[in-house]
C-alpha positions in Angstrom: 29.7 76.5 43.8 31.6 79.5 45.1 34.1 82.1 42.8 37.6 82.4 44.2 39.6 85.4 43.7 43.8 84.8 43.2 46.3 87.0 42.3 48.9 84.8 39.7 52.4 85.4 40.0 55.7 84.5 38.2 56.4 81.3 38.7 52.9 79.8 38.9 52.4 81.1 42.8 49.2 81.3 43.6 47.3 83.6 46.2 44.0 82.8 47.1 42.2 86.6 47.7 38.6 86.1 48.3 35.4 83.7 47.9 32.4 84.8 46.7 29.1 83.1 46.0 27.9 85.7 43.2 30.3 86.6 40.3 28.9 90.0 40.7 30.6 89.9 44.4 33.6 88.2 42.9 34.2 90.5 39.7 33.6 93.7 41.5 36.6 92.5 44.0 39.0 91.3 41.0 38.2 94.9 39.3 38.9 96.9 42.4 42.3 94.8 42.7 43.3 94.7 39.1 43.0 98.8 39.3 44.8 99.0 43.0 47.8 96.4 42.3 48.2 98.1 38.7 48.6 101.9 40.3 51.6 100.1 42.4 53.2 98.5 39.2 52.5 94.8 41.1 53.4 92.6 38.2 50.9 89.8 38.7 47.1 89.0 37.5 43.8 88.7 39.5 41.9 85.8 38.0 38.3 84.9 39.4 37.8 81.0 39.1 34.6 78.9 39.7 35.1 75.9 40.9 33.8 73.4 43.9 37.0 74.2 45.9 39.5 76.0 46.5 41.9 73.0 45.8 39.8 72.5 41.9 40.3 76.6 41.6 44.0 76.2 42.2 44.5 73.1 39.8 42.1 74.6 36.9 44.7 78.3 37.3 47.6 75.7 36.9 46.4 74.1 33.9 48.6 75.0 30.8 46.7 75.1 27.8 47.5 76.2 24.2 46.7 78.9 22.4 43.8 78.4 19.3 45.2 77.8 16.0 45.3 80.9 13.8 42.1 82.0 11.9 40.1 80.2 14.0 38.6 83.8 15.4 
């Protein structure tokens, strides 16, 4: 299964940057980004995702999950 790179915006828009078949590849990409997009003041995040497509990628970034309860760290 492949790593997909997406930038997260506002709003839950999704942008699908890269596919990878290492995380090595994939991380190394989201790194460079995170460090380019953050010297512009872009206000979004780069998220790497495995997942079989890039249609399972999109839906797992969409999911909204909640936050742990407290003390359980």
């Amino acid at each position: 299964m492949p790593y997909f790179v997406y930038a997260v915006r506002p709003f839950a828009q999704l942008e699908r940057l890269g596919e990878h078949a290492a995380f090595r590849d994939a991380s190394t990409m989201a790194k460079a980004l995170r460090a380019e997009r953050r010297a512009q003041g872009a206000g979004e995040l780069i998220r790497v995702m495995f997942a079989e497509t890039a249609l399972a990628a999109e839906d797992l970034l969409l999911l909204s999950r909640e936050p742990p309860p407290p003390g359980d760290e």
